[in-house]
Structure formats: C-alpha cells, structure tokens
C-alpha positions as CSV (number, residue, x, y, z in Angstrom):
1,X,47.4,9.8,57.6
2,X,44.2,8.6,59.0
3,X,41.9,5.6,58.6
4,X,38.3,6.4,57.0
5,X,35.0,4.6,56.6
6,X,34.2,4.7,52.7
7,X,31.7,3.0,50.1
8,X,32.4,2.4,46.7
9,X,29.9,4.3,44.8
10,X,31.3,3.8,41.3
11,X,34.4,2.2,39.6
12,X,36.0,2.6,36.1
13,X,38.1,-0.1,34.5
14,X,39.7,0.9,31.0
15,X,41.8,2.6,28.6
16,X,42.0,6.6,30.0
17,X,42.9,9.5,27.4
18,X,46.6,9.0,27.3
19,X,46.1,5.3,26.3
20,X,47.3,3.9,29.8
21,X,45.0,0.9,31.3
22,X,44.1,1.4,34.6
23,X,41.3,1.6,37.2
24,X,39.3,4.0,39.7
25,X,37.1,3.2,42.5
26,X,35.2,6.0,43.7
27,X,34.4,6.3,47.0
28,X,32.0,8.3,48.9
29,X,33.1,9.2,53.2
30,X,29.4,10.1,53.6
31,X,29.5,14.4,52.4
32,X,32.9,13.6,50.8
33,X,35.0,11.8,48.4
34,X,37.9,10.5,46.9
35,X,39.4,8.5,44.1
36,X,41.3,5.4,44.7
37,X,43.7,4.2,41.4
38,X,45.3,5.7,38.8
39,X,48.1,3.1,38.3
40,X,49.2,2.0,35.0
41,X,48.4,-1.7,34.1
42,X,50.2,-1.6,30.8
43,X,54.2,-0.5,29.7
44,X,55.4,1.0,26.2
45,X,56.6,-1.5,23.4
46,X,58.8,0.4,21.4
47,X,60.9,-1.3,18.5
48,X,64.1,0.5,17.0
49,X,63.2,3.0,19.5
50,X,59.9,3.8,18.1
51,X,56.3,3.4,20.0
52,X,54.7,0.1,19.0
53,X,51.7,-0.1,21.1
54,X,51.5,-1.1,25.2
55,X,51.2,-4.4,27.1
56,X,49.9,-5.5,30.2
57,X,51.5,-6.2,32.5
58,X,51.4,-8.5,35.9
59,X,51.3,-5.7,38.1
60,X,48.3,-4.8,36.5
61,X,46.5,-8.0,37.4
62,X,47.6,-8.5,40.4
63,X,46.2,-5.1,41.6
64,X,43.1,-6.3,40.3
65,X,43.2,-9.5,42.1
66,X,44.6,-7.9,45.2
67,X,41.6,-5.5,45.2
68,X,38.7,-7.7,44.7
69,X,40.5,-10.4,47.3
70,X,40.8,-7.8,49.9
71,X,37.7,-6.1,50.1
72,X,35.8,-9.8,49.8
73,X,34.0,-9.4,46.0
74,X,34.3,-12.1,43.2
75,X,33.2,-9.8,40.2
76,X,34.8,-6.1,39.5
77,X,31.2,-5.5,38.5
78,X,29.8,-5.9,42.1
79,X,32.5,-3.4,43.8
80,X,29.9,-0.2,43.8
81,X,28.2,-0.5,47.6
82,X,31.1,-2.4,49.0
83,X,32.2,-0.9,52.5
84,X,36.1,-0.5,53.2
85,X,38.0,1.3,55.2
86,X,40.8,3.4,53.6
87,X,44.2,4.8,54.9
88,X,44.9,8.1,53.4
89,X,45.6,11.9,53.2
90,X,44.0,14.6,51.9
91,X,45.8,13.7,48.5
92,X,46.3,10.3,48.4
93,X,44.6,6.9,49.6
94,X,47.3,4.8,50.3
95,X,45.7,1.7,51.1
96,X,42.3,0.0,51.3
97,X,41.1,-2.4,53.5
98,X,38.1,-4.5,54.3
99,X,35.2,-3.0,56.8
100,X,35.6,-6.0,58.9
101,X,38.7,-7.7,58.9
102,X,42.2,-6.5,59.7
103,X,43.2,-7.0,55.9
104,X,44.8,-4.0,53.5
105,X,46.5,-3.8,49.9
106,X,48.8,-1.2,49.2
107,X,50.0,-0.8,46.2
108,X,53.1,0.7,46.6
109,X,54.1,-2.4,48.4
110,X,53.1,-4.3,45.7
111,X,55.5,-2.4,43.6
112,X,58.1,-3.1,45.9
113,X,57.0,-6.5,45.9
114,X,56.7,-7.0,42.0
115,X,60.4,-5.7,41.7
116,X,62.2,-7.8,44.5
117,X,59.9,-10.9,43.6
118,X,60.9,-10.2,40.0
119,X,58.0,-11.1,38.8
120,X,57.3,-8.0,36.8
C-alpha cells in the first residue's frame, strides 16, 4: 500500500444499475486514476420473504459525512478539485485523507465501527 497525491475530478451520488445507493469520487494522480466508493448506502426490505423495496441506512450517511468532514468541504457539490491524499493499492483505495492535515476515513473501520457501536 502506498500513500498518493490525488484530485477529485468528478463525483457521482445516486441509485447505480442494480438499484443500490451509493457514491464515487473520481480521482485523477496526475496521468492516472482511480475510483474511490462503491459501498452500499441502502439494505433490502423484504416482507414474507419477498423484496419490498431498500432503505437507507446510517452507514450510508455517515460515509457521507465522514467524507465531506475529512477532506474539509461543506457541500457534496464542491468535492470536484479538492486535493487529498489517498492510501491504496493498485485495486483498492483504502482510505482518503486531507492534503494538509494528518486526518483519514476508512471505511472499513467505519464498518467495524457501525457494528460494535450498534448503531447500524
């Protein structure tokens, strides 16, 4: 794993083909790029075991909130141009961070912490 220099150059916030909510940012190394996201916001609803629809849920927001509060931005909107710093592979980013200041988000210690807190 190694830590990179990135700018968001897009984002995507929605519904993706499968009907999961979830998010993107897209970031740009400077010749090279990579995807940060992908994490489903919502859970099944099923009723006498049948599929009813999905619901958000608080992991969802909380990755939100986590994301904009880390890299320093008040509006989802005004994330493209922000520059981070991300820890990651070849395959996987698994956390961001802000350009400046030793703070990171990962979210799979948000999941951890979602679970134990029990707040999901």
């Amino acid at each position: 794993m190694e830590i990179k220099n990135a700018v968001v150059t897009s984002t995507y916030l929605g519904i993706e083909d499968h009907g999961i909510m979830t998010c993107y940012l897209y970031l740009d190394y400077g010749g090279s790029g990579q995807g940060f996201g992908g994490y489903g916001f919502d859970s099944p609803v099923k009723e006498s075991g049948k599929f009813k629809g999905r619901v958000g849920t608080a992991f969802g927001c909380e990755f939100i909130r986590r994301v904009l509060t880390v890299l320093g931005v008040d509006k989802w909107e005004n994330l493209p141009g922000t520059h981070l710093r991300v820890k990651a592979e070849q395959i996987k980013i698994h956390e961001i961070g802000h350009i400046l200041k030793d703070n990171w988000f990962s979210p799979e210690a948000l999941a951890r912490e979602m679970v134990i807190g029990g707040a999901e």
